[in-house]
C-alpha positions as a printed NumPy array, in Angstrom:
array([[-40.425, -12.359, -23.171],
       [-37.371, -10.536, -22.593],
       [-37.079,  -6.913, -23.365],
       [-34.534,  -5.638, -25.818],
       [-31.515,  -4.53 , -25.172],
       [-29.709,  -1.151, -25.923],
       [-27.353,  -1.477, -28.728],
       [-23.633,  -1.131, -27.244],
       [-22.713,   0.539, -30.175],
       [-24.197,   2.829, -32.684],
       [-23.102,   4.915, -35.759],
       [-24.583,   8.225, -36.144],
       [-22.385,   9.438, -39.1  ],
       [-21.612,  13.145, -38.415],
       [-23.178,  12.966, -34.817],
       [-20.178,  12.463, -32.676],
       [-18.625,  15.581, -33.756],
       [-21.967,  17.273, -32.78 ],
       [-22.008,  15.286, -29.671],
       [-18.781,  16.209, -28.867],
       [-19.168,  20.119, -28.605],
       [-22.667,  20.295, -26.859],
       [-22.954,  16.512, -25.398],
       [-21.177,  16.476, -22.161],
       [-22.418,  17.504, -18.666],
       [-21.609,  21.408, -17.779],
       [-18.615,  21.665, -16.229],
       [-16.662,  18.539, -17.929],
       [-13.377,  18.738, -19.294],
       [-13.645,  20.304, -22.75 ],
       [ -9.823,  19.116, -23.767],
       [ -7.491,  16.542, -23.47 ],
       [ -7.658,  13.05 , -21.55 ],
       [-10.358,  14.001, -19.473],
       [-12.785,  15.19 , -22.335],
       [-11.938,  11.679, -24.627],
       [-13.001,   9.781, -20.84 ],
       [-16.357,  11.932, -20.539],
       [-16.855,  11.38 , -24.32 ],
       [-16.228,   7.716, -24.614],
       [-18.551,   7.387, -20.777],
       [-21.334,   9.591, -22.181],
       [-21.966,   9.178, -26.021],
       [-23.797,   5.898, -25.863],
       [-25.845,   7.29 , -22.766],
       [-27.407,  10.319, -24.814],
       [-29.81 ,  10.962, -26.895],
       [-29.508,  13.893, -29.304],
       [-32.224,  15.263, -31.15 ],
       [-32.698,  18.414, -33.301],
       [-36.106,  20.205, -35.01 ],
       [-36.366,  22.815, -37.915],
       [-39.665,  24.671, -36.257],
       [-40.885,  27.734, -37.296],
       [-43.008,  28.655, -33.84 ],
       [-42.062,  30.955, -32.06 ],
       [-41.199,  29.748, -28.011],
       [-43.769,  29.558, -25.591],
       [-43.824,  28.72 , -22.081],
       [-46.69 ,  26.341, -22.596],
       [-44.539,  24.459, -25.032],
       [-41.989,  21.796, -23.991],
       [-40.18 ,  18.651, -23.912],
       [-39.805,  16.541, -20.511],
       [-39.401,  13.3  , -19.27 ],
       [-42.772,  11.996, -18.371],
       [-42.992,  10.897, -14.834],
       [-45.331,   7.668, -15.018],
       [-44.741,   6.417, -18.956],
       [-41.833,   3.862, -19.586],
       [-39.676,   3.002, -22.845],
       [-38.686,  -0.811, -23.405],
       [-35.85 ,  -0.442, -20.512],
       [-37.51 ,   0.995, -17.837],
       [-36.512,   4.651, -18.59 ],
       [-38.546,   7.834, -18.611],
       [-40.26 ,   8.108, -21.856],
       [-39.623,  11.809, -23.82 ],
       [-43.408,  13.767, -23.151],
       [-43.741,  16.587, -25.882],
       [-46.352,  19.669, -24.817],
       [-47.68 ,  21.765, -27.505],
       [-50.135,  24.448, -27.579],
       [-50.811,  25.985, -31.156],
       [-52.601,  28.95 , -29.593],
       [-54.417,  29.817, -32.886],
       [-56.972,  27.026, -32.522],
       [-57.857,  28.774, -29.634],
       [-59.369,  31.898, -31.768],
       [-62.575,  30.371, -33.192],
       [-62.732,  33.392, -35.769],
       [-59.111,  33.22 , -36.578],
       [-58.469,  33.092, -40.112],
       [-55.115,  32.998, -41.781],
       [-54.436,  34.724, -44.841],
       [-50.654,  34.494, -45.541],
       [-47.756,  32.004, -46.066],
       [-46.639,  31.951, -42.304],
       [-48.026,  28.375, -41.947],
       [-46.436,  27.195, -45.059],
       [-43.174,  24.93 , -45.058],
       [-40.597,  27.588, -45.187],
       [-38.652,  25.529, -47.889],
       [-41.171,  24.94 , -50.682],
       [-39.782,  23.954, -54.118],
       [-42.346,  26.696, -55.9  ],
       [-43.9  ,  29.602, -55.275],
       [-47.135,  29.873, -52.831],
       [-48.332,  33.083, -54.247],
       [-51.721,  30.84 , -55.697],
       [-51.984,  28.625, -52.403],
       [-51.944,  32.217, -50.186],
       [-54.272,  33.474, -53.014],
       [-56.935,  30.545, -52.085],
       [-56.462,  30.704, -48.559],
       [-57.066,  34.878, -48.908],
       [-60.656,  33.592, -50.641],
       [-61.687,  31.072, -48.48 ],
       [-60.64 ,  33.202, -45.379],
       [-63.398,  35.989, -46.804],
       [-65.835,  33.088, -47.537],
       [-65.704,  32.165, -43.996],
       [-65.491,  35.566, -42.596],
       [-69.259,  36.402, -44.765],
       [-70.165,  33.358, -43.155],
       [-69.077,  34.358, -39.343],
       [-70.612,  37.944, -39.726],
       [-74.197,  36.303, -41.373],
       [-74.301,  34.175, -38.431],
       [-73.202,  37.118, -35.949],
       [-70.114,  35.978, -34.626],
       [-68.279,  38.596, -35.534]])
């Protein structure tokens, strides 16, 4: 079975332009002839990718190229580490909207609201028990 190739061509719709101001190895050209060479040499060797995150930057957290694991064409597969350090606080308990998608389509006043109850429930429960 052969493995698949690498499409020689792709369309990313707006990505070139994006590409184009943050794609290119430091210290290429940034205008003229010698930018349109390092563009049309580097776009379809680059992977762009982009997150909406609300968590704050660690240095536990991080993106790499893992050093053993392959993709398809022999190339180091992307390796994500992530730590959410409040699973790491048994008694922990979260009473606001900071873990909520920060674009709902209503408001979260009654979904804080439950979590505000439930948080209480469990902290009875943790100080009955004598964990806290």
């Amino acid at each position: 079975m052969q493995a698949p190739q690498p499409p020689r061509t792709a369309r990313f719709g707006k990505y070139p332009i994006t590409f184009g101001l943050g794609g290119l190895p430091p210290g290429s050209p940034t205008w003229g002839e010698g930018f349109a060479r390092g563009l049309a040499q580097q776009y379809t060797r680059s992977m762009f990718f982009g997150t909406h995150g609300t968590s704050l930057p660690v240095p536990t957290n991080s993106i790499s190229l893992d050093p053993s694991l392959r993709d398809a064409w022999g190339l180091p597969a992307m390796r994500v580490t992530y730590t959410d350090h409040a699973d790491d606080l048994k008694n922990l308990c979260i009473c606001d909207g900071s873990s909520l998608v920060t674009s709902t389509r209503g408001q979260p006043t009654m979904t804080i609201m439950a979590r505000a109850f439930r948080a209480g429930e469990n902290i009875v429960g943790f100080a009955k028990r004598g964990e806290i």
